[in-house]
N, C-alpha and C positions, 0 to 999 in steps of 0.2 A: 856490422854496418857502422858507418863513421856518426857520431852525434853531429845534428846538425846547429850549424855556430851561432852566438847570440851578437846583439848588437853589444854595439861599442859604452853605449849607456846603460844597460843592465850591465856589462861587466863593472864596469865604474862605480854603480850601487852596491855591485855584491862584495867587491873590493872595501869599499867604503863601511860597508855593515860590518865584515868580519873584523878590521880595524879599530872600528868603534866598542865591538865587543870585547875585542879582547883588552882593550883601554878603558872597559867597562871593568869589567871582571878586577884587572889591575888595580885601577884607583879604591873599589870597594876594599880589597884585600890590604893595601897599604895604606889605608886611612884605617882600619879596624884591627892592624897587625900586633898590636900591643896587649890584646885582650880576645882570647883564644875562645871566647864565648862569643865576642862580639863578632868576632871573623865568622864564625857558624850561622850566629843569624844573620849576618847582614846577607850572606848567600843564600841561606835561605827564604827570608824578604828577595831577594835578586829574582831570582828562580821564581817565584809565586808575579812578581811584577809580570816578567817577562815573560811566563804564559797566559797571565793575565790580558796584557799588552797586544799581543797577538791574534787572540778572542777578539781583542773587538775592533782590529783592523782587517780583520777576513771574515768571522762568522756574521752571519745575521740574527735577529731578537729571536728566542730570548738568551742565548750565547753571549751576544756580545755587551748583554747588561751583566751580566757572571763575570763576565772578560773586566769590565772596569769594578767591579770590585775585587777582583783580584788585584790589579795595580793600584788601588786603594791600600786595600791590606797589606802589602809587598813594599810599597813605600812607607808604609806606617808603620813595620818591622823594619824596613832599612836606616830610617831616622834614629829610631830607638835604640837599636844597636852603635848607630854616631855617637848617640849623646852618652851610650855606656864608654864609648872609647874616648870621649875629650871633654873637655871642662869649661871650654871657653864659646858662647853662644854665638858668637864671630864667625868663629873656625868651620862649626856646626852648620851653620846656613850655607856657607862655602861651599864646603866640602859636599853638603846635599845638594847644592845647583847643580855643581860639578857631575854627579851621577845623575842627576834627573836628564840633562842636556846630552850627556852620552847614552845612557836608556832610548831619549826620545829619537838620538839620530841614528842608532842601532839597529831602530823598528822602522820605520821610515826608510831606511834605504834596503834594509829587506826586502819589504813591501814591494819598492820598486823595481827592484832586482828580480824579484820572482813572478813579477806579472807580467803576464805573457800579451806579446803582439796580437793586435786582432788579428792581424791576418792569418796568424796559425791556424787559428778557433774557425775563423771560417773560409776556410779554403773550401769546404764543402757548403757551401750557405750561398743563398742567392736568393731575392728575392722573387716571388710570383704571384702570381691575381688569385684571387680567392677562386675557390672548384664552381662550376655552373651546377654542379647534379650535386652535391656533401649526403651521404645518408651517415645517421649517427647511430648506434644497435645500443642500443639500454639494459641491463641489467637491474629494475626496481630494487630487489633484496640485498645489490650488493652495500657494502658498507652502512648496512641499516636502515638504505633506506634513501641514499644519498639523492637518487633521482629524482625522488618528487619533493625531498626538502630543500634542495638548491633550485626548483623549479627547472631543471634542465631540460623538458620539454617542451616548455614555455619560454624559453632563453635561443630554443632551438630553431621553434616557429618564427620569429622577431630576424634572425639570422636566415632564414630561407633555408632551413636546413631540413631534410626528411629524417621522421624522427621510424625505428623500427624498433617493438618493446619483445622484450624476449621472457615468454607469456610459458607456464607450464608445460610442458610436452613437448617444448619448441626445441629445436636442433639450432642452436647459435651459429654453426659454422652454413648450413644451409640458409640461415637466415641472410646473413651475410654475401655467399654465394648467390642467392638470388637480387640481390641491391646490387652487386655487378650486371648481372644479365639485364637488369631494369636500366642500366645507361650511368650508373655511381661512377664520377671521375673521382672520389675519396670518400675512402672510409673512415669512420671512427666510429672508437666503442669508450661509453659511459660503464666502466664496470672495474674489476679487480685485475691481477696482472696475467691470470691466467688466461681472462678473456681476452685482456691486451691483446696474447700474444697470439691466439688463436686468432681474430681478428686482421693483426697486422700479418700474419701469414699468408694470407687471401689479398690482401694488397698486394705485397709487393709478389705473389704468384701472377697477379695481371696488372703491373705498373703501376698502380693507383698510388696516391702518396695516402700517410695514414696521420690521423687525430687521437691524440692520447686525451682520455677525459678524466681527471683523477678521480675517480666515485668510487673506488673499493673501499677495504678497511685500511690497506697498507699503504699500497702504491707505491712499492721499489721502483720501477719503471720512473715513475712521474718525478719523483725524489731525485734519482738519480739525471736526471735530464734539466732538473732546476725547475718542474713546473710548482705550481703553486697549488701543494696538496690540500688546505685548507678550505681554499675556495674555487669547486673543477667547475663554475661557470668563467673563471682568468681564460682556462685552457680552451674555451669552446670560442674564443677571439680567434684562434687561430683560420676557424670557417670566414673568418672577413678581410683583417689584417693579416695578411696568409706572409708566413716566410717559413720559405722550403731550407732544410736539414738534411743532411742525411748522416744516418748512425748506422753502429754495426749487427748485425744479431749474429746468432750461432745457431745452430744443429748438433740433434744428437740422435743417430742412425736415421738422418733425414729430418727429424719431426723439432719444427722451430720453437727457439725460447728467447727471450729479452732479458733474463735475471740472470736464471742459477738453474740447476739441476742438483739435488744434495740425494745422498745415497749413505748408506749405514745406520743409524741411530733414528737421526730427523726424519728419512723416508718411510722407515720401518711404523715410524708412533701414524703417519700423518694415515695411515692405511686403514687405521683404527677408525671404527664406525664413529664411535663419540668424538673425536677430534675437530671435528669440524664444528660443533655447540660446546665443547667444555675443553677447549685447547691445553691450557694449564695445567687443569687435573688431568687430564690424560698423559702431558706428557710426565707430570709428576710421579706417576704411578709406576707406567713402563721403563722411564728410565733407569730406577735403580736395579730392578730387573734386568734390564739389558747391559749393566756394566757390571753387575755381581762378579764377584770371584768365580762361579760355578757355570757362567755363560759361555756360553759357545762365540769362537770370533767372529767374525761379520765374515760372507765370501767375497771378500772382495780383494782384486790383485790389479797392478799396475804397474808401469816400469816412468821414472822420474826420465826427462831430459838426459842429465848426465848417468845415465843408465842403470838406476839402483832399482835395483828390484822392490817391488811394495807388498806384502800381504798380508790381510785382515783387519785394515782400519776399521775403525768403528766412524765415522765421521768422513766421506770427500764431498767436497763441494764445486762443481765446475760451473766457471761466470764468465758471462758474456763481458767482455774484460774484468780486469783484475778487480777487486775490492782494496779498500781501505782500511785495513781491521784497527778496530781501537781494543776500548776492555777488553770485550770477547765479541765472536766470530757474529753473535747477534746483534748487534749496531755497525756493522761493516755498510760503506758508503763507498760507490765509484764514483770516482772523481771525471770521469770521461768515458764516454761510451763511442768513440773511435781510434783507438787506438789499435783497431784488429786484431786483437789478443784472446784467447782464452787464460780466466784467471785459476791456478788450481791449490787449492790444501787441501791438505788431509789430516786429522788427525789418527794415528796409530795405537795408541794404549789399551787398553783390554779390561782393566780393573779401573772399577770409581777411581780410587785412592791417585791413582796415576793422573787418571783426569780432572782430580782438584788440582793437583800440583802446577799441569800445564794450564790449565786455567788462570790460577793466579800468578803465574809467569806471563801472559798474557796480557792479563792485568795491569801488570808492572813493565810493560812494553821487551819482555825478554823473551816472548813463544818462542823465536828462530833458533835459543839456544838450545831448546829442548830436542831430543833426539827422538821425540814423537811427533814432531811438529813437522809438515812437508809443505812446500809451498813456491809455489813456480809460475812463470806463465808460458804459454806456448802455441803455437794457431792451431795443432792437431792434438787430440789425445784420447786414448784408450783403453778403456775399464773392462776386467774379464772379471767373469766367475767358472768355476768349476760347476755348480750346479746347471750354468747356462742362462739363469733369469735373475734379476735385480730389480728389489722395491725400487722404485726414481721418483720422486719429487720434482716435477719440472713446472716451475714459475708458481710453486704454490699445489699444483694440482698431482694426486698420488694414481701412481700406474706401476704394472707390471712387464717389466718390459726383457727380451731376450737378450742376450749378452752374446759377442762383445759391442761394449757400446761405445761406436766414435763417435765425437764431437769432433766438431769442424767449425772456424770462426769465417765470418761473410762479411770483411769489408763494407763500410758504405753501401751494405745492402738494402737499407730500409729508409724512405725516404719520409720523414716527417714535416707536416705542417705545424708549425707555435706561433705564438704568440710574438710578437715584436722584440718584447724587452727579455725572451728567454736565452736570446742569445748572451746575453748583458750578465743574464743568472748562472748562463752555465760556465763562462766564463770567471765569473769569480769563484763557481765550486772549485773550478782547476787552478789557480792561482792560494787555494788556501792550502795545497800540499807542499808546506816549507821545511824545512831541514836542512842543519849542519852542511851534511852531503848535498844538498842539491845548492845550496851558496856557493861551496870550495867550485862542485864544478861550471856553474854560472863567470865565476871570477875566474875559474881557468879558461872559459870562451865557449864552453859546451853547453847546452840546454842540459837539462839533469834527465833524465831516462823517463822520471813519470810524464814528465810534459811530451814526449816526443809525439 
């Protein structure tokens, strides 16, 4: 498929940044070239500014206060190392505008380079009138409690919204099911992402558009979408000031998810009775267990895209598009939830010892080089075992399920109602994934692959 092409002004910003950089880089090195200490830190202040820099023109609090003391620091190593290399306080000031002004215009036309047209973002987005019927389904216990400390049933009444509390004994999916039969043009659920997705299942099965309420403890879904997991009475605007979305979800052997599905290691602990009250220690316990020298592989088999046979990871994860992995695979953030993709890794290794190594390759942003590390994306894909059945973890929730198991990604399936300014939020999620590679192709004329 051909990238599709950028405007004429992002190419010219991204032109312009990489120029500036590399007339960054230069001036630093040839102002400090005389003094082979100096030259080290000044690039190393470089480097510290300029992720710093970056921080706090894409993240939000409390990032982007880290973000300016990093360029704090990074210019307060870049001077120092000046004033190692020259003697005259003239030169010194000089020669620091000089990089402060290419620094600043460096990140600045980044910035602009990498920020995507509205119209990309919402080519799926239109606005619509708030729902006549909204029932919301409650979860009290999830997230501790969220329901009745953010008053959300009371934020709900004010809203004209039907509230339905999902009470001991109760079957959340029939709960649900029956708020359709009662005449619900939209659903939403006040709960975790398991409920999410169960929830939003029953919508888009009879059209309805759905309400993300962030009240669990985590809220991937909500994160991932830009809603504002702090405070899920932002998200219950969406019942007034309604603007329709649509994202993608997936399936795996028909039965819907919004996140991830994880198999190997993570599905195996979450199975565990105590997991759900003492997460940590549990998995503290089982894991060394299950990566001993003396452990049995995981059954798990798969064949990659370009045809490589897979078996025995101890770790896959399939995500309703791809992830964003930083340190490790556990702060993984998507940046876009339509891009029709399934995201997939795996890790491979067998022994702890392997799995520290890849971990802190990871770390140090080198997983891909590891030859345990697997990771692709793709719209179809399919996990066998020999025994026939696999722990699966799907959106949090632990099951037993028959194998083989396909996933299949769904397009602009799910049709969400938010808040006003979430378009605004998720927007800048996707404008914060810059890189090297996605400038060079930006200034060659191409959009970079993650934005597509």
């Amino acid at each position: 498929m051909t990238a599709p092409r950028v405007s004429t002004r992002r190419r010219t910003f991204a032109v312009a940044a990489l120029i500036a950089a590399v007339a960054l880089v230069i001036a630093v090195a040839s102002i400090l070239f005389r003094n082979q200490v100096s030259v080290v830190l000044g690039l190393v202040g470089l480097f510290i500014a300029v992720a710093g820099g970056w921080w706090v023109i894409s993240e939000p609090m409390p990032r982007r206060a880290i973000g300016a003391t990093g360029v704090v620091i990074g210019f307060v190593v870049i001077v120092i190392s000046i004033a190692m290399a020259l003697d005259n306080a003239e030169r010194i000031v000089v020669r620091t505008v000089i990089v402060v002004a290419l620094f600043t215009v460096t990140l600045t036309c980044a910035r602009a380079a990498m920020r995507i047209e509205r119209h990309h973002l919402t080519t799926h987005t239109r606005e619509a009138g708030p729902p006549r019927h909204a029932v919301l389904l409650c979860n009290p216990w999830s997230g501790g409690g969220k329901v009745e400390r953010f008053g959300l049933v009371e934020r709900a009444r004010e809203l004209g919204v039907e509230t339905v509390m999902l009470d001991h004994g109760l079957d959340l999916e029939q709960l649900a099911r029956d708020a359709v039969a009662r005449g619900a043009d939209c659903l939403g659920m006040a709960g975790g992402d398991g409920s999410q997705a169960l929830v939003a299942s029953i919508a888009v099965e009879h059209g309805l558009p759905f309400v993300c309420v962030s009240a669990g403890t985590r809220n991937h879904f909500a994160l991932d979408l830009g809603l504002n997991r702090d405070d899920p009475r932002e998200s219950m605007d969406a019942f007034r000031d309604a603007v329709e979305r649509t994202v993608d979800y997936a399936t795996v052997n028909g039965r819907f998810f919004v996140n991830n599905v994880s198999l190997g290691v993570y599905a195996t602990i979450v199975q565990e009775d105590s997991y759900r009250d003492a997460k940590v220690d549990t998995t503290k316990t089982l894991l060394p267990q299950m990566l001993g020298r003396q452990s049995e592989p995981f059954d798990l088999q798969f064949t990659t895209p370009d045809g490589e046979d897979v078996d025995g990871a101890i770790v896959v994860m399939v995500s309703n598009n791809p992830y964003v992995i930083g340190t490790s695979p556990d702060n993984a953030q998507r940046r876009r939830l339509d891009r029709g993709e399934l995201g997939v890794f795996a890790v491979t290794t067998s022994t702890g010892s392997a799995a520290a190594r890849l971990f802190t390759a990871t770390a140090l942003g080198q997983r891909t080089r590891s030859r345990f590390w697997k990771e692709f994306t793709t719209t179809h894909f399919e996990l066998r075992s020999r025994s026939g059945r696999a722990f699966a973890g799907i959106d949090g929730e632990a099951l037993d399920l028959a194998t083989p198991l396909r996933f299949e990604s769904h397009p602009h399936g799910l049709t969400l109602l938010v808040p006003k300014g979430n378009v605004e939020a998720a927007e800048q999620r996707r404008a914060r994934d810059v890189s090297l590679r996605g400038l060079l192709s930006i200034a060659a004329g191409h959009e970079p692959a993650h934005h597509r």
